[in-house]
N, C-alpha and C positions, 0 to 999 in steps of 0.2 A: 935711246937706241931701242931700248923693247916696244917704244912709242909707236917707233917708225916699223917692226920688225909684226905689229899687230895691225896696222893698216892694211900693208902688203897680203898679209893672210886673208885679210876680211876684203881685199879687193877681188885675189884670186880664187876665194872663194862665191863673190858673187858670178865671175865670169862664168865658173863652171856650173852653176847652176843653172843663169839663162840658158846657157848652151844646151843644156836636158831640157828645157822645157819644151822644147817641139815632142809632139808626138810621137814614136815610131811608125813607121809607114807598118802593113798589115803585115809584109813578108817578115820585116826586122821583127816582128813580135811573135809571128808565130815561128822561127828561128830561134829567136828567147826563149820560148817558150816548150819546145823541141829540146833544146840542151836543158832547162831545168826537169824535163820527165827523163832523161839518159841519165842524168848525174841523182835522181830520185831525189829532190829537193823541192819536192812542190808539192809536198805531205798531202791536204786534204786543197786544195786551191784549183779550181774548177778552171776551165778555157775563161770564161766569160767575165769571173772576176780579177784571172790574171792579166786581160785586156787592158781595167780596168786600172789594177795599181800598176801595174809594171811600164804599160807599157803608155800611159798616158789619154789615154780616147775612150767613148761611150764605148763602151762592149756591143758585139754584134757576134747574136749566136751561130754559130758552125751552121753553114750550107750544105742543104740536103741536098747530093745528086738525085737529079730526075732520070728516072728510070725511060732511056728510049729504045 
């Protein structure tokens, strides 16, 4: 029974994981990333590297508006 009862864990554990592995799209991260500076939980952790772990994709630094 614990046999069976460690499978199940280790299956529903792999599912949830594939499921993370998509990316987040740019909005979902900077959203993320938005509630983690509200809640003050993003100590020293820069835009570029929060791209990076959090949210899955190359970083791509903040776009400068062009001044027209």
């Amino acid at each position: 029974m614990m046999t069976r009862s460690l499978v199940i864990v280790a299956a529903l554990s792999l599912c949830a994981t594939s499921a993370r592995a998509a990316p987040l799209s740019m909005e979902e991260c900077k959203a993320k990333y938005k509630a983690a500076q509200a809640a003050k939980t993003l100590g020293s952790v820069t835009w570029v590297s929060f791209q990076e772990t959090k949210c899955g994709h190359a970083p791509q630094p903040p776009q400068r508006k062009s001044k027209k």
